[in-house]
N, C-alpha and C positions, 0 to 999 in steps of 0.2 A: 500568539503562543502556538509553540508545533506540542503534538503527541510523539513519545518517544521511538515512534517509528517513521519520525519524518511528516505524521496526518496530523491535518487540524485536530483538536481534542473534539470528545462527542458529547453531547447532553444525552444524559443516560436516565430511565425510569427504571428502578428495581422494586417487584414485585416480594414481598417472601423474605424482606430484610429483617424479619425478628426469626428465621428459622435460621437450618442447620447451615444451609449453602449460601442463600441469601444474607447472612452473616456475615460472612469471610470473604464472597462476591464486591462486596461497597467497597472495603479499605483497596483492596487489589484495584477497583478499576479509578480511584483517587492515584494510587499509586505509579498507575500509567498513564496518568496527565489530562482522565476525564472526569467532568462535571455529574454530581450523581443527585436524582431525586427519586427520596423510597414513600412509596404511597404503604399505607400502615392503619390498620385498622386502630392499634394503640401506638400513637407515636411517642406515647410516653413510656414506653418499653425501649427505644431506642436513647433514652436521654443519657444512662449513662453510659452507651459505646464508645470506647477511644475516638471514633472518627465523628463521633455526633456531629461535633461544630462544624466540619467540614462538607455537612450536604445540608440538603434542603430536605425536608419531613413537612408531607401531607397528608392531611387522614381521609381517609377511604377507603374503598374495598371493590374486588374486582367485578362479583356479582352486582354494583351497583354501575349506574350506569354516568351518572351525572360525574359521580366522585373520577372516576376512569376518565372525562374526556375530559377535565382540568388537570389531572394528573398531566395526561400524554400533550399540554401546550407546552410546543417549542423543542419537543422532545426528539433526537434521531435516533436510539437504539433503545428498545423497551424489553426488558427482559421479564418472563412469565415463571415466576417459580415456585407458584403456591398450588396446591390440589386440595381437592376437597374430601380427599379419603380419610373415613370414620366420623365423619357428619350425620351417616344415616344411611338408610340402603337407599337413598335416590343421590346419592353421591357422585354418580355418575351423570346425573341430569344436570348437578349442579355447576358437575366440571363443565359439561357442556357449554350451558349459560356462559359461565365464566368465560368461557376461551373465545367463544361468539361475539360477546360483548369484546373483549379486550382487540380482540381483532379488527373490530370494524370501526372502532375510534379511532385506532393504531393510525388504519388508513385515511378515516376523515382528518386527522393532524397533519397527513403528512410525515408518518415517522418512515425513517429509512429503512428499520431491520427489527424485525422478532427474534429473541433468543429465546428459546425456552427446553429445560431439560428433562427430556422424557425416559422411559425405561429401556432396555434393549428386549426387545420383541426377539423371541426364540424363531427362527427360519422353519418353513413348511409346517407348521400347526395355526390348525384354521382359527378362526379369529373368537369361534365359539368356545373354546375349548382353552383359551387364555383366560386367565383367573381377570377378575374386574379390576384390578390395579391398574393388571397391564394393559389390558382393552381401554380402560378409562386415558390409560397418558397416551396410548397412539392414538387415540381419536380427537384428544385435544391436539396433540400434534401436526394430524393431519387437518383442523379447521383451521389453524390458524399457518399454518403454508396454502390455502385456500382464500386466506382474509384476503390480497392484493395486495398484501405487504411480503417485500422478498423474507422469509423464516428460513434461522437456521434451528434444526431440531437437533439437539447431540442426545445421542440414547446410552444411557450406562447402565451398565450391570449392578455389583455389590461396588455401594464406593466406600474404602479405605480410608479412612481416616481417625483420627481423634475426637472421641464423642460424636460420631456417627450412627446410627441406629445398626446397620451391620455389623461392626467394627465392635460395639457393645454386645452384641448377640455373640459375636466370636469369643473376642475374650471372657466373658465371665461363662460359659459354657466349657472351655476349654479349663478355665485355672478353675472351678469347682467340681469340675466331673474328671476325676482321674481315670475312670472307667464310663462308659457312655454307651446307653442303648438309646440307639439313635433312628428319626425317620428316614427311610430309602434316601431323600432326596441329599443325605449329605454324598453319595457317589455321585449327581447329576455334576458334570460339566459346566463351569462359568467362565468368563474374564472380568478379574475385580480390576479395579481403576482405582490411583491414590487422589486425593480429594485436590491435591495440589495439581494435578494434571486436569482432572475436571475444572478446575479455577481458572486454567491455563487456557485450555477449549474457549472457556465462556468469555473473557478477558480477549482474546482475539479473534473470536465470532464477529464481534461489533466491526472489524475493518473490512467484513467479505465485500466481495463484489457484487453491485445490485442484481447480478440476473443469477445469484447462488438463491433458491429457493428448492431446499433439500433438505432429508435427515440426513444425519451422520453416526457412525457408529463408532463408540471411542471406550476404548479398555487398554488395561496395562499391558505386559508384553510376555504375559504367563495366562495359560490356560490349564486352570486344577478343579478339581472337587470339591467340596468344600470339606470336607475329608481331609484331602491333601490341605489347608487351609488353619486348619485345625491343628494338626502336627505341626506345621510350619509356627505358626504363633506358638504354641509348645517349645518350639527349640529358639526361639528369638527371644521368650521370656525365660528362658533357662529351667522349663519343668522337666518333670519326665516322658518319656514319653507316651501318651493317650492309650489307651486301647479303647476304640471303635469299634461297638458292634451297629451295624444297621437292622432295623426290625421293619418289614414292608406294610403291616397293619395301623402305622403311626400315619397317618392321615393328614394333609397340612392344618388341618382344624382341630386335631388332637392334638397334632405336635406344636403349634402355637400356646397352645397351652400349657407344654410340659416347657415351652420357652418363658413362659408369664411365670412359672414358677422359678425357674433354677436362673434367672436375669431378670436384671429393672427393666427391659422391654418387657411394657403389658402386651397383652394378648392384641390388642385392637391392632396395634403394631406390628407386632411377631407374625400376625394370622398372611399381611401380602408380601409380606418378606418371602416367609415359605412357601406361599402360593407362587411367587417367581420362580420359587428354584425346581416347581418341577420339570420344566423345560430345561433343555440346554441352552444358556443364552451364551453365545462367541458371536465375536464381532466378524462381517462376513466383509467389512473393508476397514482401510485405515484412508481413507482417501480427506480427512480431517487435515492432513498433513503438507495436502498441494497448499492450503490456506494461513495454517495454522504451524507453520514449522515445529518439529521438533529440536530442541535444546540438544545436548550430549547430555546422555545419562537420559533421555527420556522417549517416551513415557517411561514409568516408575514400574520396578518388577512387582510380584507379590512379598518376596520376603523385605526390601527394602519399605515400602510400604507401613509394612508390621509394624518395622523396624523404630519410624518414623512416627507412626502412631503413640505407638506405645513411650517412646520416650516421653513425648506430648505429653501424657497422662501422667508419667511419674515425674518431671518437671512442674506439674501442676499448671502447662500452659494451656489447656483447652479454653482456646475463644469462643467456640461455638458448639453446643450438645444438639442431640435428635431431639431434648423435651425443651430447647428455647421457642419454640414456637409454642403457641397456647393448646390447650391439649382442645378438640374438637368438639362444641359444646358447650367450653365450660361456664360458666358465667361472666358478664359484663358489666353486671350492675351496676352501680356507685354504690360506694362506702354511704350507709344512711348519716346524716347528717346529726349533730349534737345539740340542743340536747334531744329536740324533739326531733318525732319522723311520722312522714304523714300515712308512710307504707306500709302502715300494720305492725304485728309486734313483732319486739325487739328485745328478743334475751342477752343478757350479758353477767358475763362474769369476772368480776374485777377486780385485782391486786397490789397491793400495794407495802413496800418495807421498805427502811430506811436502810440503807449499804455502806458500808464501812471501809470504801474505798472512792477513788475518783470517779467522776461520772466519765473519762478516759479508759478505764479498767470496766466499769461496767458495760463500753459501748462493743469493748474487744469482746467480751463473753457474748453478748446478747447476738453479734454479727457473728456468730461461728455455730451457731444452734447447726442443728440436724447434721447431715449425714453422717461420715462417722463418728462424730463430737456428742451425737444423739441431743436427745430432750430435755436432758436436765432432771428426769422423775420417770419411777414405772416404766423402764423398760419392756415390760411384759405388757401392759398395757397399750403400748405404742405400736408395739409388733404386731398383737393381736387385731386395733385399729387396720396398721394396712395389710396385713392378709386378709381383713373381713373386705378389705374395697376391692381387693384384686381378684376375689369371689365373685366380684359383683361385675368386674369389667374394668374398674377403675384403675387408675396407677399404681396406688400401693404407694408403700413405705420406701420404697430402694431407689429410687430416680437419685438419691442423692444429691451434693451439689457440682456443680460447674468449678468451681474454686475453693478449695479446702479454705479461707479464709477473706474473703473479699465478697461483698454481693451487690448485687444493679439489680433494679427495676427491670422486672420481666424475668429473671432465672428463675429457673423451678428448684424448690428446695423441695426436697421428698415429697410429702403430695399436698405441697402447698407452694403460691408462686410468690416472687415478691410484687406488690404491688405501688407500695412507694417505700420510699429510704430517705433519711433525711441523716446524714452521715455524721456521728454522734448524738445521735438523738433519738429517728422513731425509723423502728421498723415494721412494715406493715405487711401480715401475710394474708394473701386469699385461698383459701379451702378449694382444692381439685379434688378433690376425694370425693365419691359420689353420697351424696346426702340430699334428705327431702327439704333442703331450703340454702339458703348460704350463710359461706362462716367464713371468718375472718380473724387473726389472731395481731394484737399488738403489743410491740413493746418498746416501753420508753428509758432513756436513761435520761436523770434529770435531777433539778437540783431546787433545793426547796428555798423559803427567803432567806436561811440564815444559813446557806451555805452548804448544805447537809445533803450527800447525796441518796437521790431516789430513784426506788424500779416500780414502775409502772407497769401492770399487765395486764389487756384487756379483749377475753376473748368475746365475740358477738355472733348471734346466730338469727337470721331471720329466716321462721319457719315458712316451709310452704304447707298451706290445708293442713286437716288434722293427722296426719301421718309427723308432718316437720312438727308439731308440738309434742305428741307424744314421744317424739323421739329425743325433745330436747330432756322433758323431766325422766325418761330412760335412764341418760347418762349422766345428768346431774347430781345424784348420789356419790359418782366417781370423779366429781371437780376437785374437792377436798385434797383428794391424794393426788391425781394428774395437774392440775392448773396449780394448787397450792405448794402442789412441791416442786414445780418448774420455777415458782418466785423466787422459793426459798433456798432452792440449789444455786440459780442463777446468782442471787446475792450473797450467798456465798464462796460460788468460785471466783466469783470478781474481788471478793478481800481479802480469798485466798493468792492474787494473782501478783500484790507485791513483794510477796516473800517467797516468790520465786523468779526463777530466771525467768523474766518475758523475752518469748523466741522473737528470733531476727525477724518473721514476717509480722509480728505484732508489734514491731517499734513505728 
C-alpha cells in the first residue's frame, strides 16, 4: 500500500483525539492513507466518532509513563496535542512532565517524527513577560525538539474555525454587542489561520525529512486586529456594522471575565486567549511551505475563513467544539453501581410516568434536551443554576450543544457531558458544573410488560463531606418543580410530537 503522495502509509499516535484539533486530526490523516492509534484517557468518548471503527483506541494518558510507552509501540509519527492548561497553577509543571515523558519514549520506540501544535510566540518580548499559556507551549516545544526525536513544532495564532474556542469568542461577542466597550488588546495585531490549513500543516508534517528538527510558524494570508476581525464577521454574517470602543483599564483578567459573561467561553478559557493577544503575534516566516506545499487558494484569508466557519455552524456541521474535551478537573468517577454502593451516600431523585406515545417519540425529545430546546421546566431556575457556576469559575449554562439534534458520548451539553447513550433508550449525563460532590442526570425511554410506554428519570448526587449534603437538602425543596416538571414536560412533548409534523432531521 502506497500513501497518496507516492510514501509508504505511517503508523500514526494521536494524542488530544477527544479535543477540538485532535478531533478532525484522525479522519484527515485516515484519509490520506495512514494507520491511526489515539491514546485517550476515556476511549469511551471516542466510540461514537464516525471514524471510531477505523483506528485503534488505547487508554492512557501522557503524564503516565507506562500507558505512553505501549502507546508509542510500532509507532512512526506521534503527535502531541494535549496541554494541561486550567489544571491548576502548577500547570506548567505539568506540561512539562508531560512533554518529558512523551519525548523520551518517543525516542526509546524508535518513532520517526513529533508533531506537536504549539502557540505563535510574539518576536522580541522576553520570555518573562509571556503570559504562562504561551511560555508553557514554547517550552514544551522546545523539550520535545530536544527529546532526539526529529520535532516538527507548527505555532498558530487564533485558529478559525467552526466550534473553535476563538472563532466562539468572536462570534458571539460580535452578534450580541452591537456597540462594544472593549479591552486595548482588540487593536493588537495577529494572523488567524483557518483550522483546515492547520489540519493541512499537521497532515503533512508527518512526511518531513529526518534532519527537519524545527518550529514553524503558519497563519493565513491576512494580518488584522482583532478589531478588523470583528467587523469582518459582522459583514460575512450580514450585521450591521459594530461600533468598537477600546477602553485601556480592561485588563486581560478583567476582560476574560466580561468574555465569561457576554459567551459560552468561561473565564478559565477566555483568561489565555486574551492573555495572547497582548502581544503581536505574525508569523516572521512561511518557510512551512518548502515541506508542506501550498494548494491554490491557500492558505485561507481571514474573511473566507469566517466565511467557512460560520456556514459550518448554520449547516449544523460542527464535528468538533472547544468543550469536546473534558473540562480540566472535572470528575472521573464511575456511575455508583445499583442497587447498593459501597462509597458512601447516595441521593437520588427519581421519576417516573406513563407517555402516551412511542417509546421512538419519546427517545426524539429526551435526545434534544438543552441548548436551545432548553430543559423542559423552570427556565429561571436553570438560568439562575448556571450564572451561579459561572460566578464560581465553572462553565455555566451556554456551552450548549455540538448538534442541534444528534448526541455521542463525550459532547458537552450545557454544563453537563454525555456519558453514555444507548441510542433509543438511556441517556446518561455527568454534572460539569461545579458542585461539592458529583451528579449525574438520567433518562430512559422505555416500555413496561404490557407494552405501555415509560419515562424514566433519575437524578443522583454523591455528596462530598458536609458541605455536599447540606447542599443537597438546600435544593431539594426545588426538585418538585425542576425535576418534576422536566418528566412531565418531557412526556408531554413526546405525545405532543405525533400530531405534529416530525421535522426531516427527526425521521
Amino acid at each position: 500500500m502506497t500513501h497518496v503522495n507516492g510514501t509508504p502509509p505511517f503508523r500514526c499516535l494521536v494524542t488530544g483525539a477527544t479535543g477540538y484539533i485532535g478531533g478532525r486530526l484522525v479522519p484527515e490523516l485516515l484519509d490520506a492513507g495512514h494507520q491511526v492509534r489515539c491514546l485517550a484517557r476515556s476511549p469511551g468518548k471516542l466510540r461514537d466518532h464516525p471514524w471510531a471503527g477505523g483506528v485503534e483506541v488505547v487508554r492512557g494518558d501522557v503524564t503516565d509513563e507506562a500507558s505512553v510507552r505501549e502507546a508509542m509501540e510500532g509507532i512512526d509519527v506521534a503527535y502531541y496535542l494535549v496541554h494541561a492548561l486550567g489544571t491548576g497553577k502548577d500547570f506548567e509543571r505539568t506540561d512539562r512532565r508531560a512533554a518529558e515523558i512523551f519525548g523520551a519514549q518517543a525516542r526509546a520506540a524508535g518513532v520517526r517524527r513529533i508533531v506537536y501544535l504549539g502557540g505563535l510566540t510574539p518576536r522580541g518580548v522576553p520570555e518573562h513577560e509571556l503570559s504562562p499559556h504561551l511560555r508553557s507551549r514554547a517550552e514544551v516545544g522546545a523539550i520535545l525538539m530536544a527529546s532526539g526525536v526529529p520535532t516538527t513544532v507548527l505555532r498558530a495564532a487564533v485558529i478559525i474555525g467552526s466550534g473553535s474556542a476563538s472563532f466562539e469568542m468572536l462570534r458571539y461577542l460580535t452578534e450580541r454587542l452591537p456597540v462594544m466597550v472593549t479591552p486595548s488588546w482588540v487593536r493588537t495585531r495577529i494572523q488567524p489561520i483557518a483550522v483546515r490549513d492547520v489540519l493541512r500543516y499537521l497532515v503533512g508534517s508527518a512526511g518531513m525529512p529526518s534532519e527537519v528538527n524545527r518550529a514553524f510558524d503558519i497563519g493565513g494570508t491576512d494580518i488584522v486586529t482583532y478589531r478588523d476581525m470583528m467587523r469582518r464577521y459582522a459583514a460575512v454574517a450580514g450585521l450591521p456594522r459594530r461600533l468598537i470602543v477600546p477602553v485601556p483599564v480592561l485588563t486581560p483578567g478583567l476582560s476574560s471575565h466580561w468574555v465569561g459573561l457576554v459567551t459560552p467561553v468561561p473565564h478559565s478559557i477566555a483568561r489565555p486567549l486574551a492573555e495572547s493577544l497582548r502581544h503581536e503575534v505574525v508569523c516572521d516566516e512561511h518557510d512551512i511551505a518548502s515541506y508542506v506545499p501550498d494548494p491554490p487558494g491557500s492558505p485561507i484569508g481571514v474573511d473566507r475563513a469566517l466565511a467557512l466557519a460560520l456556514q459550518r455552524v448554520r449547516d449544523a456541521g460542527v464535528t468538533t467544539r472547544w468543550s469536546s474535551a473534558s473540562v480540566p478537573g472535572a470528575p472521573s468517577d464511575p456511575l455508583p453501581t445499583d442497587p447498593d454502593w459501597a462509597g458512601g451516600s447516595l441521593y437520588t431523585d427519581l421519576r417516573e410516568l406513563a407517555v402516551d406515545a412511542t417509546p421512538q417519540a419519546l427517545w426524539r425529545v429526551i435526545e434534544g434536551v438543552g441548548g436551545e430546546n432548553g430543559w423542559y421546566s423552570f427556565p429561571l431556575a436553570w438560568a439562575v443554576r448556571g450564572w451561579a457556576d459561572r460566578l464560581v469559575g465553572g462553565v455555566g449554562l451556554r456551552r450548549g450543544r455540538r448538534d442541534a439534534h444528534r448526541l455521542r458520548v463525550g459532547d458537552s451539553l450545557d454544563f453537563w457531558r454525555v456519558e453514555e447513550i444507548e441510542h433509543g433508550r438511556l441517556l446518561r449525563l455527568r454534572a460539569e458544573m461545579r458542585l461539592p460532590g458529583l451528579a449525574w442526570l438520567e433518562m430512559y425511554a422505555e416500555q413496561d410488560g404490557d407494552g405501555r410506554t415509560r419515562y424514566r428519570q433519575r437524578a443522583l448526587f454523591h455528596p462530598h463531606g458536609l458541605l455536599g449534603h447540606a447542599y443537597w437538602w438546600s435544593v431539594s425543596p426545588f426538585h418538585a418543580v425542576v425535576f418534576g416538571g422536566m418528566a412531565r414536560n418531557i412526556a408531554r412533548a413526546a405525545a405532543d410530537l405525533p400530531a405534529k409534523r416530525t421535522p426531516a432531521h427527526q425521521v
